[in-house]
C-alpha positions in Angstrom: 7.0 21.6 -6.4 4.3 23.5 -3.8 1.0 21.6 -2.6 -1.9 22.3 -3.8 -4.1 21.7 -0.4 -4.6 20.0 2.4 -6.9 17.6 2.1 -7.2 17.3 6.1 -8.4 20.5 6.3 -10.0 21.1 3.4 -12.2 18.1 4.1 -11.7 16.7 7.4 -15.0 14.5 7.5 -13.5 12.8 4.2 -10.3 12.5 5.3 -11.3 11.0 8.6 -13.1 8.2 6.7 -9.9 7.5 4.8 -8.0 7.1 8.0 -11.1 4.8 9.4 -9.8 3.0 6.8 -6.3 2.7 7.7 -7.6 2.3 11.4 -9.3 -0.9 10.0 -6.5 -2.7 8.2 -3.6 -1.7 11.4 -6.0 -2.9 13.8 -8.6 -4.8 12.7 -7.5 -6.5 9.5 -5.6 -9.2 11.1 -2.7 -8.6 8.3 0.7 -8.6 9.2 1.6 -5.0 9.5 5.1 -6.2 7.4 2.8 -7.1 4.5 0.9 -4.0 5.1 3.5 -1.8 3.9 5.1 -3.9 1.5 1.5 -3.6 -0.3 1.4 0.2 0.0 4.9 0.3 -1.1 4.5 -1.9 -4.5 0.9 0.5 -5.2 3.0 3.6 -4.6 5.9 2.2 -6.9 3.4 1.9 -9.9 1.4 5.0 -9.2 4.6 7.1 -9.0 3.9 8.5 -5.6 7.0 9.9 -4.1 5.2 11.1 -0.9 3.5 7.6 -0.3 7.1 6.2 -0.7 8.8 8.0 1.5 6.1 7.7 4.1 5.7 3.8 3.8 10.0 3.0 3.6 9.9 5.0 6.6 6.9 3.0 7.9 8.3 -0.3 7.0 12.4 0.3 8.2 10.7 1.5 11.6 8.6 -1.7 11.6 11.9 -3.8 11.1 11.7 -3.9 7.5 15.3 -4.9 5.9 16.9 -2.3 3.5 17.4 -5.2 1.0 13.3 -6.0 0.7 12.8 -2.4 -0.1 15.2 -1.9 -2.8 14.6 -5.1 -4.5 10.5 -4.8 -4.1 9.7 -3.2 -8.1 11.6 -6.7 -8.6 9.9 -9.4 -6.1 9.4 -12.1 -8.8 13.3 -12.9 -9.4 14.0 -11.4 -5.9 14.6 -14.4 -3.2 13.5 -12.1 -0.3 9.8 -12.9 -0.7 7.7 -15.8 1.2 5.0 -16.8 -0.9 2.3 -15.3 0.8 3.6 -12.3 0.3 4.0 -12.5 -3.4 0.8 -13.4 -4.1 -0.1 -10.3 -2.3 2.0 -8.1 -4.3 0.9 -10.0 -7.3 -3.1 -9.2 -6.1 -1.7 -5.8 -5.9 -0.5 -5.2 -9.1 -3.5 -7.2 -10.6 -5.7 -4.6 -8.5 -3.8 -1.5 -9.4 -2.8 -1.9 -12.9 -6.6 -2.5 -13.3 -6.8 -1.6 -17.0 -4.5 -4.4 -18.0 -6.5 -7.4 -17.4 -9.4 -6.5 -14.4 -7.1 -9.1 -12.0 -7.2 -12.1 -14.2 -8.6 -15.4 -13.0 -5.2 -17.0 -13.0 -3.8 -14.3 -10.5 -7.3 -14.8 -8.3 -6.8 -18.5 -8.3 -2.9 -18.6 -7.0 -3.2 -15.7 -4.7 -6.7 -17.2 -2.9 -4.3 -20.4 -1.8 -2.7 -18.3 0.8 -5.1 -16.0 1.9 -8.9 -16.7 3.9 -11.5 -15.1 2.2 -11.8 -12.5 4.9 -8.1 -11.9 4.4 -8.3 -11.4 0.6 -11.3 -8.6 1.1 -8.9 -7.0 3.7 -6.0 -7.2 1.2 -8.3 -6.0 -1.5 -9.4 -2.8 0.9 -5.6 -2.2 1.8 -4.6 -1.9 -1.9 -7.9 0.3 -2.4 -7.2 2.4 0.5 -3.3 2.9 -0.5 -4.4 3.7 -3.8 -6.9 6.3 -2.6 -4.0 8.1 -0.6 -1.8 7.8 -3.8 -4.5 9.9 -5.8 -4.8 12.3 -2.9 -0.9 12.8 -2.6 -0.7 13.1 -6.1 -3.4 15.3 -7.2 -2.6 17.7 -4.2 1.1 17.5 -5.0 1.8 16.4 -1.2 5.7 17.0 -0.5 7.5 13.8 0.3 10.6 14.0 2.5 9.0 15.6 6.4 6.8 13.0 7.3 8.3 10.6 10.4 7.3 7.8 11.5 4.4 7.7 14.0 3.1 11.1 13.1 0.1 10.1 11.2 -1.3 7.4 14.8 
């Protein structure tokens, strides 16, 4: 596979609003950085996107993220590994991303806004948005998973 193009460069004025995105939800979001990933992870599983996946393992095992959560993550309903707060996060992200198949159903709204403020759950909403964005920009521009390290992207 070669890339296509670099967004960055191509575009840096869009690109830099993407990342004052990300610059929101690491810093300003007041979400655990842990549940962070493991909500870019799950969007990237479903999307396919082997660069996002890469990138955000490597994220998350830097953060202190256990091997075990990762691998069992496409699972996380029959998975032990999972607080609650975080499934209803990666049940909100599914609902969010699989948007054709059901425009995140009432039931899913009602459990997951027991865990999370309202503030929260528009910041959890913007972080499966914004990973979902990068998803469609990896993908589309055929961005090469496998060189990207941790820290390179502060």
């Amino acid at each position: 596979m070669q890339s296509r193009l670099d967004a960055q460069k191509t575009s840096p004025a869009a690109y830099d609003a993407m990342l004052g995105l990300e610059a929101f939800l690491c810093k300003a979001s007041k979400l655990e950085p842990s549940l962070l990933e493991l909500i870019k992870m799950r969007a990237s599983q479903i999307n396919g996107c082997a660069f996002c996946l890469d990138m955000h393992s490597k994220d998350a095992r830097a953060q202190g993220e256990s091997e075990q959560r990762l691998y069992t993550l496409s699972a996380w309903r029959e998975a032990p590994f999972f607080t609650d707060r975080e499934r209803a996060a990666l049940e909100w992200t599914e609902a969010l991303t699989l948007i054709t198949e059901g425009h995140a159903p009432d039931d899913v709204y009602e459990r997951v806004k027991h865990y999370f403020s309202p503030e929260e759950l528009v910041n959890i909403t913007l972080a499966i948005i914004t990973i979902n964005g990068w998803n469609r920009i990896a993908i589309g521009f055929r961005y090469i998973p496998g060189e990207y390290q941790p820290g390179a992207h502060k």
